[in-house]
C-alpha positions in Angstrom: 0.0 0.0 0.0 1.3 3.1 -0.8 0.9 6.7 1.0 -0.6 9.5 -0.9 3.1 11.3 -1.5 4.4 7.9 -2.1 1.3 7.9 -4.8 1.8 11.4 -6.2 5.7 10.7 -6.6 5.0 7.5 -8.9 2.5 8.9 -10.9 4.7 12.3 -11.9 7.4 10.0 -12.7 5.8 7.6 -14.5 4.1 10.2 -16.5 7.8 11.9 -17.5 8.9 8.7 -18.4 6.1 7.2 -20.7 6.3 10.5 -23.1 9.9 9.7 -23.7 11.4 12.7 -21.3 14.1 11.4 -18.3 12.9 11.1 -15.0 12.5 14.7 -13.0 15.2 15.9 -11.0 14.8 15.6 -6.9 14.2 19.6 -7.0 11.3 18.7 -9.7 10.0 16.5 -7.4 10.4 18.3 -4.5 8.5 21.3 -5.7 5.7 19.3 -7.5 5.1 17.4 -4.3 5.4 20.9 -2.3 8.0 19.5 -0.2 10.3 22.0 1.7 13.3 19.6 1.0 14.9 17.3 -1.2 15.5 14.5 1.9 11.8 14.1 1.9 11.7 12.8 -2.2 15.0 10.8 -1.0 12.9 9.1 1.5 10.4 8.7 -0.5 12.2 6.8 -3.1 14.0 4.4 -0.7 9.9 3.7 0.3 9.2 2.9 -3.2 12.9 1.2 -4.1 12.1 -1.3 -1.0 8.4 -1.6 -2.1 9.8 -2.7 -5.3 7.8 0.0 -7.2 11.6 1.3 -8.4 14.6 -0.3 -9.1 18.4 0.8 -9.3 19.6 0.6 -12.8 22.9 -1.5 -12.7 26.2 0.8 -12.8 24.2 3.7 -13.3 24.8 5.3 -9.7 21.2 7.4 -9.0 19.4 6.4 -12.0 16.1 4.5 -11.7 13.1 3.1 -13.3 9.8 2.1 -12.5 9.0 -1.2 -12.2 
């Protein structure tokens, strides 16, 4: 089950990614999620990284993708 933010977060990126754009930057998703900073899209994507919904690309260092 995911949280609302956990939610939100997922969908924006998602959305980026299906029209052929790269994934937002943590500011991007700190301001569209109206965070006041960048740890909390950090924690969020650990959420969704041990949830499985995102996984690390191999050698890639930050880079993700939904699952």
């Amino acid at each position: 089950m995911l949280t609302k933010k956990q939610r939100d977060l997922l969908v924006m990126i998602h959305e980026r990614l299906a029209i052929g754009e790269v994934a937002p930057s943590f500011d991007e998703m700190r301001v569209a999620l109206g965070l006041k900073s960048k740890s909390g899209i950090h924690r969020l994507i650990g959420c969704l990284r041990r949830t499985r919904f995102f996984r690390a690309i191999a050698k890639q260092g930050a880079c993700i993708t939904c699952a």
